[in-house]
N, C-alpha and C positions, 0 to 999 in steps of 0.2 A: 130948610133951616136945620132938621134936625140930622142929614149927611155931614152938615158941614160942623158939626157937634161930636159928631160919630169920631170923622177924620181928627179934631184937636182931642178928643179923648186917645186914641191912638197912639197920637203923639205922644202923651203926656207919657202911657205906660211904656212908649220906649223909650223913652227918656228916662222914666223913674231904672227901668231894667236896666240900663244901659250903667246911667249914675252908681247906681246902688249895688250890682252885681256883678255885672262884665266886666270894668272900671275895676274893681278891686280884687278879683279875681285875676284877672291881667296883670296886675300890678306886682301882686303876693308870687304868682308866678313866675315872673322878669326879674323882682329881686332875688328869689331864693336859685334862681337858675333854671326853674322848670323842676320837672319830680326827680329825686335822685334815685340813682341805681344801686339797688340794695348791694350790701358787698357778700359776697359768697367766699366761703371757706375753703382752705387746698381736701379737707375731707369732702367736703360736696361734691368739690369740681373731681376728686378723686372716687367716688360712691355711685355716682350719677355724670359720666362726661359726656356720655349719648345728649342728654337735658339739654348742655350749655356747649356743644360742639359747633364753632361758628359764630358764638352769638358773643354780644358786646356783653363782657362783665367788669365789676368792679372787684379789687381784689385789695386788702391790707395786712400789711404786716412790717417783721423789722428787715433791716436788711444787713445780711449775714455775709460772712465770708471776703470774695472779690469781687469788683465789678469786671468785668472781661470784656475789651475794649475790643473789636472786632468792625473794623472800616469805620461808618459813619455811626454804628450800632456798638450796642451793647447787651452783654448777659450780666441781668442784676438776680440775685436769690432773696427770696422775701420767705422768710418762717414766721406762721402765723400759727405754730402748732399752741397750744392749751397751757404749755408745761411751762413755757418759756416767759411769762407774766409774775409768776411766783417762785418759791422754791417748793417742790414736789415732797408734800411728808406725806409719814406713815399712813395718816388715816384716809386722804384725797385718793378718789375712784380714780382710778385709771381709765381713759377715756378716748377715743379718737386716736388718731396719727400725730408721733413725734415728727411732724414735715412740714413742707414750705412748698413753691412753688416758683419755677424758672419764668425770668420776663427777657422775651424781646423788646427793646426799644433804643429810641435814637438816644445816640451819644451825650447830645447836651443836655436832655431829660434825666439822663442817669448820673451824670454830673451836679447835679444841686443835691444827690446823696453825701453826707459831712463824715458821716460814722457809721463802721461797720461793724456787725455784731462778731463780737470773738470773745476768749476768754475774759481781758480783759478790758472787753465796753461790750457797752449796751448802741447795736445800731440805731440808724433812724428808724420810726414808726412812719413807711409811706403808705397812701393809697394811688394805683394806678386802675386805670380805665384802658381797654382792648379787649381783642377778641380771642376766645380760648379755643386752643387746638387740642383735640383731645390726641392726633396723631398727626402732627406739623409735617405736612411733605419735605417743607423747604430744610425743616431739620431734622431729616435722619427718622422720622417717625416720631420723635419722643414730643410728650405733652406739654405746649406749654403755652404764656398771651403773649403776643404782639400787643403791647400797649402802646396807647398814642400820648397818653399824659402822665405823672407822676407828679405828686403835691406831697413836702412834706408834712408828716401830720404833727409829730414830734419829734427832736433831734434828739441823738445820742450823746451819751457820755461816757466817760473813766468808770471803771469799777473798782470797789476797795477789795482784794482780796488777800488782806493779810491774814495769816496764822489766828486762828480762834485760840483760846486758854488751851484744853485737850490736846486740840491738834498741834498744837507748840512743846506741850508736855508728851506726846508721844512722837514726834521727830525729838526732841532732848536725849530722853530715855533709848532709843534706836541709833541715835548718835556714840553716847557713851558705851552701848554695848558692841557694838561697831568696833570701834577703835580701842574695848578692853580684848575681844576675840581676834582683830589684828595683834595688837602686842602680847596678847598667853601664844598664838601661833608661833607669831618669830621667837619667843623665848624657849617654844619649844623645840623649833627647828636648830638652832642654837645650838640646846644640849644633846640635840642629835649627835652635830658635828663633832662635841668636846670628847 
């Protein structure tokens, strides 16, 4: 009598364990996707590429420039440097690499890119997931991921870059003196000839 006590107590605690722990454990990790991959930095992956030479990283930033279409592939440029979040004033430490970092990946991946970072916008903010070459045989040497995915994180937009007060008043000022030492010039080449 008391095996067969033993055997339903058993039961119970895998049951309770099972209910109570593994059950929602499973759960938390099926919705959130399993654990993510932390994202590393173009200074990291620049500091340290021995580390992550081979290995699947995750990588974020904006995307700058061209995307360069190249058969089923594409070169997208992501800058993730420090600088490019804010405007750089006087008193902010200078810090880390003004840089970004090259992706290989398929075409239609790099195609859901909307906007690219230039003078005048702000690219999208993606993250991509691949594997980082610290010395790409397939490309010539140079460092860069083969990524498999690319999500945008945030889209880009228009930047305002009109003329600030100063800056309007010193093109004005540079104008008219401009075109006062054009015309004292020709007036004087003028009384050269007379």
């Amino acid at each position: 009598m008391s095996s067969g006590y033993r055997s339903k107590g058993k039961k119970k605690t895998k049951k309770f364990l099972i209910t109570y722990y593994l059950l929602p454990i499973t759960l938390i990790l099926f919705l959130t996707g399993g654990a993510q991959a932390e994202v590393v930095s173009s200074t990291e992956l620049i500091e340290h590429p021995k580390k992550y030479d081979g290995k699947t990283v995750t990588f974020r930033g904006e995307a700058v420039g061209d995307i360069m279409i190249r058969g089923d592939y594409a070169w997208v440029s992501l800058n993730d440097d420090s600088y490019r979040p804010a405007k750089v004033v006087k008193e902010q430490k200078l810090a880390g690499y003004n840089s970004g970092h090259s992706i290989w990946i398929k075409k239609e991946e790099a195609q859901k890119i909307t906007h690219l970072g230039s003078y005048r916008h702000a690219g999208d903010i993606v993250k991509i997931t691949g594997i980082f070459n610290r010395a790409c045989t397939q490309h010539g040497g140079d460092m860069d991921i083969h990524a498999t995915n690319l999500d945008v994180v945030k889209r880009g937009y228009a930047l305002n870059r009109s003329l600030e007060g100063p800056k309007s008043l010193a093109v004005l000022v540079l104008l008219i003196l401009t075109v006062t030492l054009f015309l004292a010039n020709r007036i004087y080449q003028k009384s050269k000839l007379d």
